[in-house]
C-alpha positions in Angstrom: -33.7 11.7 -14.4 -34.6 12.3 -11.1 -35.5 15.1 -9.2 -34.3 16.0 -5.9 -36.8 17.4 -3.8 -35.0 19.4 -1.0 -38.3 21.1 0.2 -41.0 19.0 0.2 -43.7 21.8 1.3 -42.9 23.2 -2.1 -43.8 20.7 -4.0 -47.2 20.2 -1.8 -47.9 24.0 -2.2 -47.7 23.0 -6.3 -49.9 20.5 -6.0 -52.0 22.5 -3.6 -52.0 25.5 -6.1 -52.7 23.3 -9.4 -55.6 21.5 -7.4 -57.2 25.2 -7.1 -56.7 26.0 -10.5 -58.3 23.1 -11.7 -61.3 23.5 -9.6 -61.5 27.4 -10.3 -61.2 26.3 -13.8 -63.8 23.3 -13.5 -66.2 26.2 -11.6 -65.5 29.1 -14.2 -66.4 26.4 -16.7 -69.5 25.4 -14.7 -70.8 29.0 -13.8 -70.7 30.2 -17.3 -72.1 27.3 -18.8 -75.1 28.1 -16.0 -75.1 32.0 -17.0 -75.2 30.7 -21.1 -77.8 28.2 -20.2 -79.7 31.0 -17.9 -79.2 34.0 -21.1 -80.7 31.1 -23.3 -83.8 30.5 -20.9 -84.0 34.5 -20.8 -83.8 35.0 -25.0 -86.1 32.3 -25.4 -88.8 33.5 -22.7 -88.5 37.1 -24.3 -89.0 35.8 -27.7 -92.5 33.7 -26.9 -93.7 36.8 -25.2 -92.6 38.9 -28.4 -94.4 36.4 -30.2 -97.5 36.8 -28.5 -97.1 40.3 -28.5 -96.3 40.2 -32.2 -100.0 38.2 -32.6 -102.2 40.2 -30.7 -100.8 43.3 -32.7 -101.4 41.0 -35.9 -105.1 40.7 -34.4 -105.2 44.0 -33.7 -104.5 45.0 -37.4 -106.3 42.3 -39.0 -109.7 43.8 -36.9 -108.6 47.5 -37.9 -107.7 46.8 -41.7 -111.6 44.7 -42.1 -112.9 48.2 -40.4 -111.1 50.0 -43.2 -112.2 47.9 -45.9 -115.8 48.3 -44.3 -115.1 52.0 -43.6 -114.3 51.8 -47.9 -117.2 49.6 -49.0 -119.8 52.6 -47.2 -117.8 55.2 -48.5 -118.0 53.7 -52.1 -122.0 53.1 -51.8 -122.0 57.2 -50.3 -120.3 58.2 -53.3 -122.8 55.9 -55.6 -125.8 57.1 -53.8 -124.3 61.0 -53.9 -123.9 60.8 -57.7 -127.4 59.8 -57.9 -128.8 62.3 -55.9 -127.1 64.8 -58.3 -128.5 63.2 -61.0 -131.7 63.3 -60.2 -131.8 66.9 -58.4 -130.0 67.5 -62.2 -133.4 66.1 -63.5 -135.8 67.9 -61.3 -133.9 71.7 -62.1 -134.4 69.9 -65.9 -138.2 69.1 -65.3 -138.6 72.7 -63.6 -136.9 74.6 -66.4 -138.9 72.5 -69.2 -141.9 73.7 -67.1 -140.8 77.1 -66.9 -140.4 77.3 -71.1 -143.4 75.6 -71.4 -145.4 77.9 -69.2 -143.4 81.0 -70.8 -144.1 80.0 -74.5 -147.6 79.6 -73.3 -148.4 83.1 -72.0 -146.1 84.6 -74.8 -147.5 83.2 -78.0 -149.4 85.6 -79.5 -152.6 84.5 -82.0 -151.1 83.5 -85.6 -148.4 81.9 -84.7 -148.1 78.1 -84.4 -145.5 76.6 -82.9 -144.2 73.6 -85.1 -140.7 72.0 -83.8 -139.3 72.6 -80.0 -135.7 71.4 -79.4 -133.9 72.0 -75.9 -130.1 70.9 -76.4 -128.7 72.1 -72.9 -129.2 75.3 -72.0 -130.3 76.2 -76.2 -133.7 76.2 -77.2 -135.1 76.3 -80.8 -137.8 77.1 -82.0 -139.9 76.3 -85.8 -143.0 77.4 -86.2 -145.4 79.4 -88.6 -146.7 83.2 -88.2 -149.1 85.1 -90.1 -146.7 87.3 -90.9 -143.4 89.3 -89.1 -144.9 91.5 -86.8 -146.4 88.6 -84.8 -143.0 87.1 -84.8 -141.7 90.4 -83.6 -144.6 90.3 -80.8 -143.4 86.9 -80.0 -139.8 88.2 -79.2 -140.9 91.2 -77.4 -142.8 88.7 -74.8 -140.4 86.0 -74.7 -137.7 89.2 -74.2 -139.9 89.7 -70.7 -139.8 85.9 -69.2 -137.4 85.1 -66.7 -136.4 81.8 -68.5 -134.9 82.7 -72.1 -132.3 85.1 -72.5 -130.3 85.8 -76.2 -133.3 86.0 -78.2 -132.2 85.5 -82.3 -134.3 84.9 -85.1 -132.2 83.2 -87.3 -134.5 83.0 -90.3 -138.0 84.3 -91.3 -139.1 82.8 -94.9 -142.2 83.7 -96.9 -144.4 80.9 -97.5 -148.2 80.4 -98.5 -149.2 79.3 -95.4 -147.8 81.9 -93.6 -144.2 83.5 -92.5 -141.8 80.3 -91.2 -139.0 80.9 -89.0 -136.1 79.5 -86.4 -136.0 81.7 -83.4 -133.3 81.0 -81.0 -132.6 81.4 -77.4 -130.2 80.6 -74.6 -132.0 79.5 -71.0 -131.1 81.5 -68.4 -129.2 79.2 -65.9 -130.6 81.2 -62.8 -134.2 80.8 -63.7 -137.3 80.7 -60.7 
């Protein structure tokens, strides 16, 4: 079948009009595939400079977390070295205070009594000796009663023998001793 064509500027107006299309199409097509191709140059550009800012942080944590693990290692030899020091400032009070009872028992001990057996079991002291007889113990309790060191005074036994009267005297050291 044939067409007629009674206006021909009609037909070259169609033509004219699908030509445009075509190219508007072809350049649509062309500009966005030059914006996709330009948002994928931008993505990728802001990725690699994410990525280098991602390392440096990386660095910059990897330097802080060996300062923390340093930082740990000193605090851990402070503590060691701080539980030493109380331990031995724990044995110097200990050598003063065995000083202290020794010095005490010294001045206290009256003549006739001899002094047989000393145990110190933290802050108790006990005492085993011989006396010529109870009032020399009694003496012995009086004077200790005076030092600055023993406090709770108890004789816990006092038995006859030949030699002389034996006993266990107890006492509790004073914890705030000088």
């Amino acid at each position: 079948m044939l067409r007629l064509n009674l206006m021909p500027w009609r037909e070259q107006q169609r033509l004219a009009t699908l030509r445009r299309l075509r190219l508007m199409v072809v350049g649509a097509a062309v500009v966005a595939l030059c914006a996709v191709m330009l948002m994928d140059q931008l993505a990728r550009q802001r990725a690699r400079q994410q990525a280098i800012v991602n390392n440096s942080q990386q660095a910059a944590i990897d330097v802080l977390e060996a300062q923390v693990a340093e930082h740990d290692r000193i605090r851990q030899s402070y503590d060691v070295v701080r539980a030493q020091a109380a331990v031995l400032a724990g044995l110097r009070a200990e050598q003063g205070l065995v000083t202290a009872v020794l010095a005490d028992l010294e001045r206290a001990l009256p003549e006739g009594i001899q002094l047989r057996k000393l145990e110190l079991e933290g802050s108790r002291l006990r005492m085993v000796g011989v006396a010529a007889s109870g009032a020399v113990v009694a003496q012995l309790m009086r004077e200790l009663g005076r030092s600055g060191v023993m406090r709770d005074l108890e004789l816990k036994s006092l038995r006859s023998q030949p030699g002389g009267d034996e006993f266990l005297l107890l006492a509790r050291l004073s914890a705030f001793w000088s």
